[in-house]
C-alpha positions in Angstrom: 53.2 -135.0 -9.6 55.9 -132.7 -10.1 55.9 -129.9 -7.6 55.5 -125.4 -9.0 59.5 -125.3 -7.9 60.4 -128.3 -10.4 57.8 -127.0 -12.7 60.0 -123.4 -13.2 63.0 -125.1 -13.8 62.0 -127.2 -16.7 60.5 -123.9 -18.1 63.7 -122.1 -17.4 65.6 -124.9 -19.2 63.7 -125.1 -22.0 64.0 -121.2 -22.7 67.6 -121.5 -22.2 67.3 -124.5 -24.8 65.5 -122.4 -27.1 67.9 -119.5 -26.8 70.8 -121.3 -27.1 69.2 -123.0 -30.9 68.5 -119.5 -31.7 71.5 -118.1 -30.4 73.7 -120.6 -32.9 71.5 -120.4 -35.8 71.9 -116.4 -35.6 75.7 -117.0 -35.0 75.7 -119.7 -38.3 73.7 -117.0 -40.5 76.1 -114.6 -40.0 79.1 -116.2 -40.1 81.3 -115.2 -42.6 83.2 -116.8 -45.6 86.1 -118.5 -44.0 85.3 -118.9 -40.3 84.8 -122.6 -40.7 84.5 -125.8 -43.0 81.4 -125.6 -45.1 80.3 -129.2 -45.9 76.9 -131.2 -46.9 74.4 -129.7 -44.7 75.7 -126.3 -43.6 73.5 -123.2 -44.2 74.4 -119.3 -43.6 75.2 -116.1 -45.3 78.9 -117.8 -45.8 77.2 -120.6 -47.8 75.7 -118.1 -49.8 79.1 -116.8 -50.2 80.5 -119.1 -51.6 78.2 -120.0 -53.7 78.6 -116.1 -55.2 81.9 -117.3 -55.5 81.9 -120.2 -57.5 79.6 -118.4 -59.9 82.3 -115.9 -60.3 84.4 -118.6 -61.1 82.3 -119.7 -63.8 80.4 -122.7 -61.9 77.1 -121.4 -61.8 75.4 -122.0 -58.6 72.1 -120.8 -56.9 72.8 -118.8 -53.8 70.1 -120.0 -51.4 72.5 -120.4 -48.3 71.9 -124.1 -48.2 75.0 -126.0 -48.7 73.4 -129.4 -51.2 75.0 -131.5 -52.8 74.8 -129.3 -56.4 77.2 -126.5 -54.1 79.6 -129.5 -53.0 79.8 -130.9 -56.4 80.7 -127.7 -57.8 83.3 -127.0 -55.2 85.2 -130.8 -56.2 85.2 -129.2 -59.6 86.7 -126.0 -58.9 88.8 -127.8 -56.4 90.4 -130.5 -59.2 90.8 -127.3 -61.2 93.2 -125.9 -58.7 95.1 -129.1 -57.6 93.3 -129.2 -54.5 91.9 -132.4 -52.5 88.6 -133.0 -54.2 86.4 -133.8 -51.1 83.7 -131.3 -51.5 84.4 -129.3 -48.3 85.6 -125.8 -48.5 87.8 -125.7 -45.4 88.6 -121.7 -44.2 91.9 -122.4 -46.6 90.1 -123.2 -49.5 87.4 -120.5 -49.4 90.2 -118.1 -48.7 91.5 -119.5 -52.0 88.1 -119.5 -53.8 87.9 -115.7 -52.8 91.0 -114.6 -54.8 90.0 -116.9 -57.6 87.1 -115.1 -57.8 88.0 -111.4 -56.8 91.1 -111.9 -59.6 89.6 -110.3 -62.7 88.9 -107.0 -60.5 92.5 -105.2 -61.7 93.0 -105.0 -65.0 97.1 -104.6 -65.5 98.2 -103.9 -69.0 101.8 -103.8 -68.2 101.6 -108.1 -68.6 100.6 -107.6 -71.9 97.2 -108.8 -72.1 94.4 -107.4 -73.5 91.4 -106.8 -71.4 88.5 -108.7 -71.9 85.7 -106.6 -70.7 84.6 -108.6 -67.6 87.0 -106.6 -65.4 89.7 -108.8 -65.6 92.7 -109.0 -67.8 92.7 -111.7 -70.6 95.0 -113.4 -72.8 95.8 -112.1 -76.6 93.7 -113.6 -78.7 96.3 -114.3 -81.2 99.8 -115.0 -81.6 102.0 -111.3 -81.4 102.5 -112.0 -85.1 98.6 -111.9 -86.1 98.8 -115.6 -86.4 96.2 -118.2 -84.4 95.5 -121.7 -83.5 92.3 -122.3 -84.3 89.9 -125.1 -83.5 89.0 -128.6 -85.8 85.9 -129.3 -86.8 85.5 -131.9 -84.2 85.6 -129.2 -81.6 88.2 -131.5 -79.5 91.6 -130.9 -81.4 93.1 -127.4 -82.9 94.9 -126.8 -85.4 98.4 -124.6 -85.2 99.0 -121.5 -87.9 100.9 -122.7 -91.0 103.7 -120.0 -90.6 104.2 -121.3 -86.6 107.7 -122.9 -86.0 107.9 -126.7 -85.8 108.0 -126.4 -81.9 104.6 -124.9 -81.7 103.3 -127.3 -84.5 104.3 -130.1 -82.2 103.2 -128.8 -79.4 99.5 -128.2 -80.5 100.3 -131.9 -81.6 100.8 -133.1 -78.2 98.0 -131.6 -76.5 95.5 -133.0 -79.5 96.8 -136.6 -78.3 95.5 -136.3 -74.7 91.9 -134.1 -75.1 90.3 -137.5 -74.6 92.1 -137.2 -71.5 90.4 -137.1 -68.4 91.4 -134.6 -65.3 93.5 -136.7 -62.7 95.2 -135.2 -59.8 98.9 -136.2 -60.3 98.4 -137.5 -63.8 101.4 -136.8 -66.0 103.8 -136.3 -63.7 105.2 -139.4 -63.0 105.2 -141.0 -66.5 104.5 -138.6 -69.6 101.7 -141.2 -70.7 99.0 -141.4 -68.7 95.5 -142.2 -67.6 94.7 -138.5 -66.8 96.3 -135.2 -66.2 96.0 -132.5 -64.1 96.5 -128.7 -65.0 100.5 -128.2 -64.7 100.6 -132.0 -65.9 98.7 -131.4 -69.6 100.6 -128.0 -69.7 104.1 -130.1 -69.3 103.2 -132.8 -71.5 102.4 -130.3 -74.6 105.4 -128.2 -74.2 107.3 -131.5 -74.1 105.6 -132.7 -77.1 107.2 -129.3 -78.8 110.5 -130.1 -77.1 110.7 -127.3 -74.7 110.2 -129.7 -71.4 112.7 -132.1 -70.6 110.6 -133.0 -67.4 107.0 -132.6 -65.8 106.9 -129.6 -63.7 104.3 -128.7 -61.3 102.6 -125.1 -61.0 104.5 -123.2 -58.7 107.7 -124.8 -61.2 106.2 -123.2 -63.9 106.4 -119.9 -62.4 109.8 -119.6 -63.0 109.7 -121.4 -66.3 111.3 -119.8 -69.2 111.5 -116.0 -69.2 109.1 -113.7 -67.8 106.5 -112.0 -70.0 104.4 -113.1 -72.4 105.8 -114.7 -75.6 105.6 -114.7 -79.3 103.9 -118.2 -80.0 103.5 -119.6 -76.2 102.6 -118.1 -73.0 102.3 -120.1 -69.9 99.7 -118.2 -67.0 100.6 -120.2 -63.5 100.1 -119.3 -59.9 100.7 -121.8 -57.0 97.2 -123.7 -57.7 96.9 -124.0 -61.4 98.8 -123.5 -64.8 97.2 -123.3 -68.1 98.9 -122.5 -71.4 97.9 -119.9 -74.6 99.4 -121.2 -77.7 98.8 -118.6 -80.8 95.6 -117.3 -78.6 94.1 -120.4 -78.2 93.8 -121.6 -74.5 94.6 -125.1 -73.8 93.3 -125.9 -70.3 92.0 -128.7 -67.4 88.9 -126.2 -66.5 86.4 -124.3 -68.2 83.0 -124.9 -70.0 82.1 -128.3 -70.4 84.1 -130.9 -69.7 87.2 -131.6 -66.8 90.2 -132.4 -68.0 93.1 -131.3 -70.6 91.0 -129.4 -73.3 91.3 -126.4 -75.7 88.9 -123.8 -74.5 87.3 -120.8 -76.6 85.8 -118.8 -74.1 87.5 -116.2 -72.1 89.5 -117.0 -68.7 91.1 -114.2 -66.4 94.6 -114.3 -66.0 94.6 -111.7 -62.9 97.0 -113.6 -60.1 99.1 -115.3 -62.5 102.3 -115.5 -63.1 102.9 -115.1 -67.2 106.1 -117.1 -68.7 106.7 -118.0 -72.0 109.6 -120.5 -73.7 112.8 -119.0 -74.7 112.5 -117.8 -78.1 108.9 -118.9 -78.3 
């Protein structure tokens, strides 16, 4: 029979037990986006965070604080979107990341040249600087370049119709132009080298420095050090957006706050 001394102690344990539960679950509700790896199973107001954060980014999720496998699957999305490792967990780097991505459409710059789009962001023009504009096929997978573009753009809009059926694959198109599957900077590469204006695949920070600053005529190329997408005549072609992953031409609206804009020489 256990004695009133040892009795105490067990109690005092088990209310220091208790505190020390409650004393990490407070800590893990209040932690904030960024303070540590959020994977399967963690829950807090920094879950619910980033959750915020990836509907910003256009991947609806529901912000209940509970970090399930719907919040991880969206983060491998938004994480192949921006050349990232695709593992699901947002490590303090990636969430810092996700925050910009998110926060990006808040200034709304006109000296790049783009139009705003009236989400708070800045978007690209709609349309070529000549009135002219790429405009989608029936089949709602392939566009179709204006008849008074030059042969370049033609081509390139050419290119980027062969690979739509493409699917997004970190890597793809960088080491041989055909491939199984491209990634952002990859599909952008492969059109402009279907127009001729790419000798060789270049990656997204490469593509900053492409060309010549400023948007252009025909093509404008929006990249930053995580992902590259490319506006030919107004029509965006892309590796993220609605529906599916992978190199696509997209008709709804994408900021291009926290890019870098470059366009072809001459184009």
């Amino acid at each position: 029979m256990l004695g009133p001394e040892h009795g105490r102690r067990l109690h005092a344990a088990a209310a220091l037990g208790v505190a020390l539960v409650a004393l990490i679950f407070s800590a893990s509700a209040q932690a904030q986006l960024g303070d540590r790896t959020l994977k399967i199973g963690s829950k807090g107001s920094d879950v619910r965070a980033a959750q915020r954060a990836l509907t910003e980014v256009g991947l609806d999720t529901k912000a209940d604080g509970v970090y399930g496998r719907g919040t991880a699957s969206h983060v491998k999305r938004w994480e192949r979107s921006n050349d990232r490792r695709a593992d699901g967990k947002l490590t303090p780097a990636d969430a810092q990341a996700l925050q910009e991505d998110a926060s990006g459409g808040s200034s709304d710059d006109p000296s790049n040249g783009d139009a705003a789009d009236g989400t708070g962001g800045s978007a690209y023009a709609t349309s070529g600087n000549n009135g002219a504009k790429t405009t989608m096929s029936p089949d709602g997978r392939t566009a179709i370049a204006p008849d008074s573009a030059p042969q370049q753009v033609k081509d390139a809009v050419a290119a980027a119709n062969s690979i739509t059926n493409k699917p997004y694959k970190y890597g793809g198109g960088h080491g041989d132009w055909q491939d199984s599957g491209y990634d952002c900077s990859g599909a952008v590469s492969f059109a402009l080298h279907g127009g001729g204006l790419l000798d060789k695949p270049m990656d997204s920070t490469d593509l900053e420095s492409f060309g010549e600053s400023g948007p252009g005529q025909w093509i404008t190329i929006y990249a930053n050090s995580g992902h590259a997408f490319v506006v030919i005549a107004g029509l965006r072609f892309d590796t993220s957006g609605d529906g599916e992953d992978g190199p696509r031409w997209r008709t709804e609206s994408r900021s291009t706050s926290g890019y870098v804009v470059r366009h072809p020489t001459g184009f």
